[in-house]
Each structure stands twice: as structure tokens, then as C-alpha cells.
C-alpha positions as CSV (number, residue, x, y, z in Angstrom):
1,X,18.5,-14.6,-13.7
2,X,19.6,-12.9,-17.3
3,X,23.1,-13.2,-17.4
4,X,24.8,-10.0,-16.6
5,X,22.1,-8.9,-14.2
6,X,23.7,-9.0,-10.4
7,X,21.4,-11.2,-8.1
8,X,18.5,-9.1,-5.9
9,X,18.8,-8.9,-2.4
10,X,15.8,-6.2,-2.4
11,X,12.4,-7.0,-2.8
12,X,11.3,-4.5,-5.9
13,X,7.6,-5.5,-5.2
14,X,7.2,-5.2,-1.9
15,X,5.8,-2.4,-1.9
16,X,3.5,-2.1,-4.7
17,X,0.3,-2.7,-4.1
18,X,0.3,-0.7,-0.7
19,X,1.4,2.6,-2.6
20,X,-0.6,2.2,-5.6
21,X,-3.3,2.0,-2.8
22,X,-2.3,4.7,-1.2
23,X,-2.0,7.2,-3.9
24,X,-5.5,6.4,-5.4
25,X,-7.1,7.4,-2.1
26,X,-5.5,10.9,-2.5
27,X,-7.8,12.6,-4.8
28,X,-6.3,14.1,-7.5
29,X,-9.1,14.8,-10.0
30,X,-8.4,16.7,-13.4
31,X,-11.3,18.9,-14.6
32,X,-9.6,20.8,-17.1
33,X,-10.5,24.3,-16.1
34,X,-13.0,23.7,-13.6
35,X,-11.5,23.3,-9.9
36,X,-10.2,20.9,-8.8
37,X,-7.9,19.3,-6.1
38,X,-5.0,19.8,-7.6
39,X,-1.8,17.1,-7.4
40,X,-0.3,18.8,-4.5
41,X,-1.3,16.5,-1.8
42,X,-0.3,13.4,-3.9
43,X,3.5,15.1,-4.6
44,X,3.8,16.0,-0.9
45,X,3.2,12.4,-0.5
46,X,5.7,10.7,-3.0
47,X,8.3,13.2,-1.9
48,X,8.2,11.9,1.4
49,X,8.6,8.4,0.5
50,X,11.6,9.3,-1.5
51,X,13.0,11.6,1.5
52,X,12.3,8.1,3.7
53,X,15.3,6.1,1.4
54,X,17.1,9.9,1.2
55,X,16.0,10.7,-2.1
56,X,15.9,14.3,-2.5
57,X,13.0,16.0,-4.6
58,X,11.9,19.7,-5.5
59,X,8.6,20.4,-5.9
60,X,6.9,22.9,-8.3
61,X,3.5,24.8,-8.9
62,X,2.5,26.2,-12.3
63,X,-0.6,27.4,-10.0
64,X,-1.7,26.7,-6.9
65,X,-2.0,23.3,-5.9
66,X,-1.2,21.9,-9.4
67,X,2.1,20.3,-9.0
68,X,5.0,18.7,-10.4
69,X,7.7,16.9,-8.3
70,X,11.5,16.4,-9.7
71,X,14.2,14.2,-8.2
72,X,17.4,12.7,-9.1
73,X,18.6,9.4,-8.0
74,X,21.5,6.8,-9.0
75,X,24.3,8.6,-10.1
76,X,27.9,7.0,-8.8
77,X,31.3,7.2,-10.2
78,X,30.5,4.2,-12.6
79,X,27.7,5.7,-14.3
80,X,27.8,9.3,-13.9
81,X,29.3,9.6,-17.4
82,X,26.2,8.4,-18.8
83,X,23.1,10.5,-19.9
84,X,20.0,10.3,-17.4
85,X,17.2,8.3,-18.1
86,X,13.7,10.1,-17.4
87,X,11.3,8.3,-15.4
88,X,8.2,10.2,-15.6
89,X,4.3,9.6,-14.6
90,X,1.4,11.6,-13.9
91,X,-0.7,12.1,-10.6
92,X,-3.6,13.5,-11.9
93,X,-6.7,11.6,-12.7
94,X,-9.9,12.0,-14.6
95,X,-13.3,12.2,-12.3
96,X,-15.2,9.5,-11.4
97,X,-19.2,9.3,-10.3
98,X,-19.0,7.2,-7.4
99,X,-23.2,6.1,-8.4
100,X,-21.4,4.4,-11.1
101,X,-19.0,2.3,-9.6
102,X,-19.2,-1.5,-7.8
103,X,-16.7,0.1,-5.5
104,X,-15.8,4.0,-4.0
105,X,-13.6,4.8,-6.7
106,X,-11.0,6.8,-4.2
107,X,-11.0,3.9,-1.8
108,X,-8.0,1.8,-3.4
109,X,-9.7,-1.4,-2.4
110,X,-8.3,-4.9,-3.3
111,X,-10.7,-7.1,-4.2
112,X,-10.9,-10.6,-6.6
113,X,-7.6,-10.3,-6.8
114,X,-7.8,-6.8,-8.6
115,X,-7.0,-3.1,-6.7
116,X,-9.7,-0.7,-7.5
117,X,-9.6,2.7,-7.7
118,X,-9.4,6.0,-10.2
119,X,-5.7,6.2,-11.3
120,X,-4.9,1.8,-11.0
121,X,-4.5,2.0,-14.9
122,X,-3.9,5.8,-15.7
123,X,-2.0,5.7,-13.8
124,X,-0.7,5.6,-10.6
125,X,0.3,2.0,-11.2
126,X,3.6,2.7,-13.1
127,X,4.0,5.5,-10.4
128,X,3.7,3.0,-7.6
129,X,6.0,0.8,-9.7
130,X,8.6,3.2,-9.9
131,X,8.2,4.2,-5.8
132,X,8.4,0.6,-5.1
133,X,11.6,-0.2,-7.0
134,X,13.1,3.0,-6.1
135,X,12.9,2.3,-2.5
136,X,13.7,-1.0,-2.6
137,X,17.0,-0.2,-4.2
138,X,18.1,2.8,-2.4
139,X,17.5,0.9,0.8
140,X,20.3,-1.7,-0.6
141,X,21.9,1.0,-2.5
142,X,21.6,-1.0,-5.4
143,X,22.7,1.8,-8.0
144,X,20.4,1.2,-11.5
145,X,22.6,1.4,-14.6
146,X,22.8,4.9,-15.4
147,X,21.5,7.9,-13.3
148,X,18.0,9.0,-12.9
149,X,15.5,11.6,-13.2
150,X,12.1,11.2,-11.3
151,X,9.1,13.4,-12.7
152,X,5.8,12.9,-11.2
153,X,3.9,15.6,-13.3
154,X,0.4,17.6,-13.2
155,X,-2.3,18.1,-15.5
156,X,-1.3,15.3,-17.9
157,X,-5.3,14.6,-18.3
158,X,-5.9,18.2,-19.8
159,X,-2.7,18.4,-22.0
160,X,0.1,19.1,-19.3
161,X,-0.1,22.4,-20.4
162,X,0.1,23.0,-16.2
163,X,2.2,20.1,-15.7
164,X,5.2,19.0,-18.1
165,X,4.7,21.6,-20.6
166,X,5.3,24.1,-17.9
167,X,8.3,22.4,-16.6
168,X,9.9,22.7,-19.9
169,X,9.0,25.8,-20.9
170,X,10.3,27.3,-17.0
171,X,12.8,24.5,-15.8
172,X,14.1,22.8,-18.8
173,X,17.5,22.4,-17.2
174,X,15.7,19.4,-14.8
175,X,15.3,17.1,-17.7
176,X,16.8,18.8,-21.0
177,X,20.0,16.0,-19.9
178,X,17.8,13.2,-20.5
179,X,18.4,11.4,-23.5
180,X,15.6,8.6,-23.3
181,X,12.1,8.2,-21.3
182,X,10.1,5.8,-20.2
183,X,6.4,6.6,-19.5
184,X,2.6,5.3,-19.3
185,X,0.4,3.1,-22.4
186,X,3.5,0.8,-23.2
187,X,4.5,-2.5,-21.8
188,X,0.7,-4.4,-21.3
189,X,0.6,-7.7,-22.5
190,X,-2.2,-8.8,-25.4
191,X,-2.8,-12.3,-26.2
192,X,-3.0,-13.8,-29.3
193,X,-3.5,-17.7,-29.9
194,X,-1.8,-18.3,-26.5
195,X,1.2,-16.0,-27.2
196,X,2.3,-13.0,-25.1
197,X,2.5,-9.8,-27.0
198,X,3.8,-6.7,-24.9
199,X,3.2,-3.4,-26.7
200,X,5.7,-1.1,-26.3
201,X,4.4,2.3,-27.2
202,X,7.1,4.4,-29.8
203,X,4.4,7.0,-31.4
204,X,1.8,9.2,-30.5
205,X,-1.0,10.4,-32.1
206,X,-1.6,14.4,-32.4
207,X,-4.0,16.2,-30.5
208,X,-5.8,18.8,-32.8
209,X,-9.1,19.9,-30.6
210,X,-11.5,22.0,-32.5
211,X,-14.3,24.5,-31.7
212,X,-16.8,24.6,-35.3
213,X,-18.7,27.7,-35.3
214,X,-21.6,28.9,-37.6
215,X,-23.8,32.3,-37.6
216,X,-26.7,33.0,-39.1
217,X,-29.3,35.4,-38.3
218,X,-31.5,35.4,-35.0
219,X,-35.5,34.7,-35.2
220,X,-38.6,33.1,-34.5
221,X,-38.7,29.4,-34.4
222,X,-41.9,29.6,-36.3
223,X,-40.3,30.9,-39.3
224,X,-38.4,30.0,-42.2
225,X,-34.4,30.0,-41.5
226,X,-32.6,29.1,-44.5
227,X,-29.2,30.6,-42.7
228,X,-29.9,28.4,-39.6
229,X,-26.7,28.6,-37.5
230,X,-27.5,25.4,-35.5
231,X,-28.5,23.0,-39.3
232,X,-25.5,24.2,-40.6
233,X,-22.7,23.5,-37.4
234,X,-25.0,20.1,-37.4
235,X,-24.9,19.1,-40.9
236,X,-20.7,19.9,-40.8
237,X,-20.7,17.6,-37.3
238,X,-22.2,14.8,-39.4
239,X,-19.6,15.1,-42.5
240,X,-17.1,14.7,-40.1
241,X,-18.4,12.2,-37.3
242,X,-19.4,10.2,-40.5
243,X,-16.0,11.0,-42.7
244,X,-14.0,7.4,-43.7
245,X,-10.7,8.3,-43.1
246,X,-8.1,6.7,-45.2
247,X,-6.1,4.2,-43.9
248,X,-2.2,5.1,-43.0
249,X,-0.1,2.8,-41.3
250,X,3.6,3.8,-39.5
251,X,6.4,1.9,-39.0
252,X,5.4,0.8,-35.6
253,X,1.9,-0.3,-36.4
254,X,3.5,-2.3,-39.9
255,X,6.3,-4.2,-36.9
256,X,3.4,-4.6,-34.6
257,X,0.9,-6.2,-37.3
258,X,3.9,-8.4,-38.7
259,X,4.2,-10.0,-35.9
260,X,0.6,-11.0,-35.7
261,X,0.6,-11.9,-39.1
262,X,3.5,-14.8,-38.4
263,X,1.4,-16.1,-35.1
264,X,-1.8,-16.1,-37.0
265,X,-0.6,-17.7,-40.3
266,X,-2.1,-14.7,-41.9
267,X,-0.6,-12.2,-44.7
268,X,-0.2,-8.9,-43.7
269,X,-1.9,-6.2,-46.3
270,X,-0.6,-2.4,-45.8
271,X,-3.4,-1.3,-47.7
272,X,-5.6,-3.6,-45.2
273,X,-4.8,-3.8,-41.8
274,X,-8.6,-4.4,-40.3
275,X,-8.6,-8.5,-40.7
276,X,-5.2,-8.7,-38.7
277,X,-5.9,-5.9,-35.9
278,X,-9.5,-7.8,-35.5
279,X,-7.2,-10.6,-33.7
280,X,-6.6,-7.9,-30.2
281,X,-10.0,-8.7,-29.5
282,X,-10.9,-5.6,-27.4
283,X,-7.9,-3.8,-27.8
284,X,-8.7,-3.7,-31.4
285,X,-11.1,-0.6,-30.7
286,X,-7.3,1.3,-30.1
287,X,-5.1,-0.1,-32.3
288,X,-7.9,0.1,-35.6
289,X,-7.7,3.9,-34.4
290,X,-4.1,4.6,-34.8
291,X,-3.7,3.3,-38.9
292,X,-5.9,6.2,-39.8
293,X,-7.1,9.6,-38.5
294,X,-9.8,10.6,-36.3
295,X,-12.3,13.3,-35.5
296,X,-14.6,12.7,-33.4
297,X,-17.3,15.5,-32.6
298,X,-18.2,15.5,-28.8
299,X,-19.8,18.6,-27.8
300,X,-22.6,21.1,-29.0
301,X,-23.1,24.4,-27.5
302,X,-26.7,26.8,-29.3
303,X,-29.3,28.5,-28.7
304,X,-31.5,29.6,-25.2
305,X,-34.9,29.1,-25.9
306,X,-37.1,26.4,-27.6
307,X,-38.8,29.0,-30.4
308,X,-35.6,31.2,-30.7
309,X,-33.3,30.8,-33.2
310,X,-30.1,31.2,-32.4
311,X,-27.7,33.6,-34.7
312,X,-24.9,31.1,-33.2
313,X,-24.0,27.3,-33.0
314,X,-20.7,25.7,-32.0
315,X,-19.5,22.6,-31.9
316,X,-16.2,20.6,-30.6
317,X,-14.2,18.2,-31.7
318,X,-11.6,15.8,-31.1
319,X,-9.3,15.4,-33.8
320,X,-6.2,12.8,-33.7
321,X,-3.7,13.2,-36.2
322,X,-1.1,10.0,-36.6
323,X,2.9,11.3,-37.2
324,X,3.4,13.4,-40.5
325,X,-0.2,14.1,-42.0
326,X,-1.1,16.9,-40.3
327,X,-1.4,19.3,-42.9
328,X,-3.7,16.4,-44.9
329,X,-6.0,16.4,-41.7
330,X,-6.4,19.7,-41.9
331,X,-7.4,20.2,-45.4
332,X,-9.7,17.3,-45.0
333,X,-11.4,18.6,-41.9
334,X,-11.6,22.4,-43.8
335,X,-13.9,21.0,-46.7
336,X,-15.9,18.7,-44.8
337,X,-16.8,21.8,-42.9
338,X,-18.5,23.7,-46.1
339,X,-18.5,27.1,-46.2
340,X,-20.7,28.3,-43.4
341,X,-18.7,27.0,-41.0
342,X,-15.3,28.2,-39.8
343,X,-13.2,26.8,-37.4
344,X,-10.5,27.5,-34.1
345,X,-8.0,25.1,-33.1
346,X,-8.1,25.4,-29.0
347,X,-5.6,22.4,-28.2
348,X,-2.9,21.6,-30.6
349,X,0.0,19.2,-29.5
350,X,2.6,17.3,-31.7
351,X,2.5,13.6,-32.8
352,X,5.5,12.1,-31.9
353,X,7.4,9.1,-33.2
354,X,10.7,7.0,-32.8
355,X,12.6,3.9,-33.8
356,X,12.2,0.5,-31.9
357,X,15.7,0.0,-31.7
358,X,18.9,0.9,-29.5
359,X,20.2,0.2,-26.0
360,X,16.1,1.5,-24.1
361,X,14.6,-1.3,-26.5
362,X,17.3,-4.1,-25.6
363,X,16.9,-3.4,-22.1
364,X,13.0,-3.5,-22.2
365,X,12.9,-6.5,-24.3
366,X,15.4,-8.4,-22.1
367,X,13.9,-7.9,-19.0
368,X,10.4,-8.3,-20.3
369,X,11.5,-11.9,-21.4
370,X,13.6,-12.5,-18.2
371,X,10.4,-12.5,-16.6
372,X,7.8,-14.0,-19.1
373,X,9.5,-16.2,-21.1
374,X,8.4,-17.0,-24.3
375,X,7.0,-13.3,-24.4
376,X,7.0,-11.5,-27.8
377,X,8.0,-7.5,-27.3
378,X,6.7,-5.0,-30.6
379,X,6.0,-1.8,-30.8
380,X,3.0,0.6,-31.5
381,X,1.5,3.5,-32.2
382,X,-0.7,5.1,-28.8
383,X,-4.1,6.8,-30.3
384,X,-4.2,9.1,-26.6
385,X,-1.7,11.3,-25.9
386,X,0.7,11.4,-22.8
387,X,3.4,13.9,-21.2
388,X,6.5,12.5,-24.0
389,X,4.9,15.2,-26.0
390,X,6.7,18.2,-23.9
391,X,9.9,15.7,-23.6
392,X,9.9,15.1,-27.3
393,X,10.5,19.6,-27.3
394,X,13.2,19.0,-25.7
395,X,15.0,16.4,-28.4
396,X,14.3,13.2,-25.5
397,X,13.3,9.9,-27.3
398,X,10.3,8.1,-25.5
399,X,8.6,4.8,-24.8
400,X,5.7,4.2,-23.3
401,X,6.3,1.2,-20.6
402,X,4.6,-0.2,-17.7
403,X,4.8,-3.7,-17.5
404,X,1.7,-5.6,-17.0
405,X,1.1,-9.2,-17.4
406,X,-2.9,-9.6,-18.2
407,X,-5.0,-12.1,-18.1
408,X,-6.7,-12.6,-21.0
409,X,-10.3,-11.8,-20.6
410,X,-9.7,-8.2,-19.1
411,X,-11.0,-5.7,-21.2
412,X,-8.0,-3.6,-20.4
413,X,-8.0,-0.7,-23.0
414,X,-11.8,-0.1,-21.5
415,X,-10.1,1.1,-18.2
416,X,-8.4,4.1,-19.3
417,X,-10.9,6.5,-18.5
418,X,-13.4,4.0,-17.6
419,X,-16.1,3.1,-15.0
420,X,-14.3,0.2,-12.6
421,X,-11.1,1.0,-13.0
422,X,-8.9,-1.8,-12.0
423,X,-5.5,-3.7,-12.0
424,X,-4.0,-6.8,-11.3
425,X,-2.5,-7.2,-8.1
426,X,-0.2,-10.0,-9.2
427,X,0.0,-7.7,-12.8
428,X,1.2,-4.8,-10.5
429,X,4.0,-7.0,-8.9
430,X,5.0,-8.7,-12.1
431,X,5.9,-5.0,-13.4
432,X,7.7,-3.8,-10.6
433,X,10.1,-7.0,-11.1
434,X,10.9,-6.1,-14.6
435,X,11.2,-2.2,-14.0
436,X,13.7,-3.4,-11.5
437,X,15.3,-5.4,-14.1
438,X,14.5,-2.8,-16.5
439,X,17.1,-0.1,-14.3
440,X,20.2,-2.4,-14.3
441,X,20.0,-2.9,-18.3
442,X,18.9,0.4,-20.0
């Protein structure tokens, strides 16, 4: 037990598994604009397990059925001069085809010693986490260090434009208080000859989505086009799925890859970070994506007819800008397009990026360790982004942080989004222990 921490008489992983379980069987598939179930089932559900310890939440609905939950818990005369700590996760999830699965993605099955399901990574693990702890404490009344705000959101998987955007653009009064949060993509655990590294996430990427468009005139397919519109969207798609984008490393990434570079005996090179990210094995596909740029084209949209030519192309794509080089993403992007192509931004959402340091970091490192000794706690920069880029409108610093202890030969980056889906039961339990830690020390 770390010394200052009071004993537990509550069991902060009792729970866990069963809601995790639980809230992957509600289906709470994100299609962007295409229909959808919506989140209102699942926020029905975790307000009632918060009502069950007399927790009391409101619930909100940018539209129907797509809905955000609020609650406030912990405040007593010894803390209640403190600011609140945000505790925030999404319910939403993106679709799954069940044809592709070993197991019914919406069945929350446990099997191998792993619990299945759409939502066990991204992530209703750190939302079962937080339900379990929550509980557990409440049922003791076991006050966490400073008081609490509870935001299960919508619509995280298509920006959050429906979910915590909303909130703060509406209700910024349920959360404006908060000084710090803790969310999803922080807190895993990488290996690296035998040692422990949990990545704490303290930067986002960007989000800059982009419809290309190019005109040209209409004709025959059996004529010459030298204004093709769909050669000319297709030629700028190439420039830019094939652009080499230089290589910019943050203050998070330059921590992270010190670290590695002391466990690994290696020296670490600003100018070349590849050798020492190569050592996260599959993670490396992330973290090689976060010291540079990113476009990646991902849809085309021409034509109706095999010997028409179309007078229109379009393409999409996904741009990911790291903190403070917007403007030089851009200007790249604008003359790898050429000059018959123009483009629309259609998503824009900020980077975001803060310090490792203060009382959050302490507390995360400290009950990280209290549980995994040994363990090595750095931060990074998160190439996705997540719903800390509405809190970071508001002034609130954020972390991403759901403790998971892995084993080693999980693939666990492939997850996110990915066919089998899947977390460790005993990874699940070993979070909600330092979460609970995590509340009397933040």
C-alpha cells in the first residue's frame, strides 16, 4: 500500500468485467450520418447503476437518441474547495460485420481469458472501470480526493460534434469547473526488453478531413480528354498518399523516446526517431505516425457510366496535423494538389497538447507503480483523436489514461477499430485497482 493511501475495504474490481460485458451487449454503433442506435440505451443504463449507489445523473440529447449522461460525485467538506476532476468516456462505438468475427461482436463473451466484444478497447473498458470503482466506493462512501465529474458522452467516433462538442457549446457550466481530465488511449502498457512502459497520452493530433474536387468537361469515353476530372483528382490522390512528410517530433514523443533510448542502450536522434520507435514492435505503426504528419486519401466518388466521362471527381482525405504546424500542413497539402484541384475542409478539430508534469501526473505515476512495480510511466503524443478536444475549448488540461497491463504478444493498437476486438480480463481488473488508487491521489 503507497504510503498516504488509506487501506481498501471495497473491492474496486468487483465489478468490472460484468459491466464492461454488459455495456458491449447494448449496441451503440456510430455511423456518422447514417442511422444508427444512438447511445441512449447505454446512458439509461449507466445512470441506473449510478442511481443504485445514489449517484445522481442528467441526461442530455443533442438529437434523438444520441446522448450524453453528466453526474457529479465526491464532494465533502474536505475536498469541496478543490477544482473537479473530469472523468469522461464515450459510449459509442464503430460497426462491426459479425461474418468477420471468431465471436458475435455484441455478445460481450469471455473467452481465453480475454472479453470480446465491439467497445472492450474503445472503449467501454475505461467506462466499466470508472462504474466499477465508483460503485465500489460510494457503497463504502469512500470519498476520492477531490470532487468529481462523470461524462459518458455521444458521438465521439464521428467527431463529438453530437456528443461533447455539444455539451460545451449548450451546457458548458457542467464541466467548465474542471481543471484536469482523464480519458481513453493513455495508460496501456508496452514492453520493451522486459520493461513496462505505460504511455500516458498528453497530445493529440489534429483532425483536418478533406473533400479534393476536380472538373473538367463531360464526354465520350472513346475520346480524347486532356481535362479529365477523374486523372486529375487521381494524380493529386497519389502526390499526397505518396508525399514523405518531414519528420517533427513534440516534447512528449522526445520524453517518450528518451526513455527507450536509456533501456535500449541506444542514442536518441531528433532528426531520426525510426530506429528507436521500431523497438514498440506493433505499436510502432502509431507512434511512427505521431513524429510527422499524415494524409491519408480514403475515399473516391466519379462518374455513372463505364464510357462517360465525368465533368466531376472527388476525393477524401484524412489529414492529421501534430500540435503547431497546421498552417505548414496546409500549404503542403495545397501544392501537392496542382492547380486543377481545389479543395473543402469538411472536419476540422484542434491538436491539443500539455506538460507531463503536476499533481494528475504524480498521481497517475504513483498509483501506476503501486500496482506494477518496477513500471516506467512516459508520455505521448495520440495520432486519433478523442473527446479532450471539446474539453481543451474550455481551458481543461487532459490525459489520456486507462490502465491496462498487457501481455506482450497482443497486438493492442490493432484493436482500436479492429476485427476481434478484445481485452484482458485480468488487464481490466488491474486498471480498475489503480483508477481506484488513481481517485485518492490526483
Amino acid at each position: 500500500m503507497t504510503e498516504g493511501t488509506p487501506a481498501r475495504t471495497h473491492d474496486p474490481a468487483a465489478e468490472v468485467v460484468q459491466i464492461c460485458s454488459d455495456l458491449i451487449r447494448i449496441d451503440t454503433s456510430n455511423y456518422g450520418p447514417e442511422d444508427g442506435p444512438g447511445e441512449r440505451k447505454a446512458a439509461e443504463h449507466v445512470a441506473a447503476l449510478l442511481d443504485e449507489v445514489g449517484i445522481e445523473s442528467r441526461v442530455f440529447e443533442s438529437e434523438p437518441r444520441r446522448t450524453t449522461m453528466v453526474a457529479r460525485w465526491g464532494e465533502t467538506e474536505a475536498n469541496r474547495h478543490r477544482d473537479p476532476l473530469l472523468v469522461h468516456g464515450h459510449l459509442d462505438v464503430v460497426p462491426a460485420q459479425a461474418a468477420d468475427w471468431q465471436v458475435d461482436p455484441f455478445a460481450g463473451e469471455v473467452r481465453d481469458g480475454y472479453l470480446w466484444g465491439r467497445g472492450a478497447v474503445d472503449m467501454k473498458d475505461l467506462d466499466a472501470m470508472v462504474l466499477s470503482v465508483v460503485r465500489a466506493r460510494a457503497r463504502e462512501n469512500a470519498a476520492p480526493s477531490r470532487p468529481i465529474t462523470l461524462c459518458f458522452t455521444a458521438d465521439e467516433e464521428a467527431g463529438a460534434v453530437k456528443g461533447a462538442h455539444w455539451l460545451v457549446d449548450h451546457h458548458p457550466d457542467l464541466v467548465a469547473d474542471c481543471t484536469e481530465s482523464v480519458g481513453e488511449v493513455g495508460g496501456f502498457s508496452v514492453t520493451i526488453k522486459d520493461r513496462r512502459i505505460y504511455l500516458i497520452e498528453t497530445a493529440e493530433k489534429g483532425m483536418a478531413w478533406m473533400k479534393l474536387t476536380a472538373r473538367g468537361n463531360a464526354g465520350h469515353g472513346s475520346m480524347r480528354h486532356l481535362d479529365n476530372a477523374v486523372t486529375a483528382v487521381s494524380e493529386a490522390v497519389a502526390r499526397i498518399g505518396g508525399h514523405d512528410w518531414p519528420v517533427r517530433v513534440r516534447p512528449a514523443m522526445a520524453e517518450l523516446l528518451q526513455v527507450v533510448a536509456e533501456i535500449v542502450g541506444e542514442t536518441y536522434d531528433e532528426q531520426d526517431p525510426t530506429p528507436l520507435i521500431r523497438h514498440f514492435g506493433a505499436a510502432a505503426r502509431m507512434l511512427d505516425a505521431v513524429v510527422r504528419n499524415t494524409a491519408n486519401p480514403t475515399m473516391l466518388e466519379a462518374g455513372y457510366k463505364v464510357n462517360v466521362v465525368p465533368g466531376e471527381a472527388s476525393a477524401y482525405v484524412d489529414g492529421r496535423v501534430i500540435p503547431g504546424l497546421e498552417e505548414e500542413f496546409l500549404s503542403a497539402i495545397d501544392e501537392l494538389l496542382g492547380d486543377r484541384v481545389t479543395r473543402e475542409i469538411v472536419h476540422r478539430d484542434v491538436p491539443l497538447e500539455t506538460s507531463f508534469d503536476g499533481p494528475v501526473v504524480d498521481a497517475i505515476r504513483e498509483s501506476l507503480v503501486a500496482e506494477d512495480p518496477g513500471a516506467l510511466v512516459a508520455p505521448y503524443l495520440m495520432s486519433g483523436g478523442t473527446d479532450a478536444k471539446a474539453w481543451t475549448r474550455l481551458g481543461i488540461r487532459n490525459f489520456g489514461f486507462t490502465p491496462l497491463r498487457l501481455p506482450t504478444d497482443l497486438d493492442f493498437t490493432a484493436l482500436f477499430h479492429g476485427v476481434d476486438e478484445r481485452v484482458p480480463v485480468d488487464a481490466l481488473e488491474f486498471g480498475a485497482r489503480v483508477f481506484d488508487r488513481f481517485l485518492d491521489l490526483a
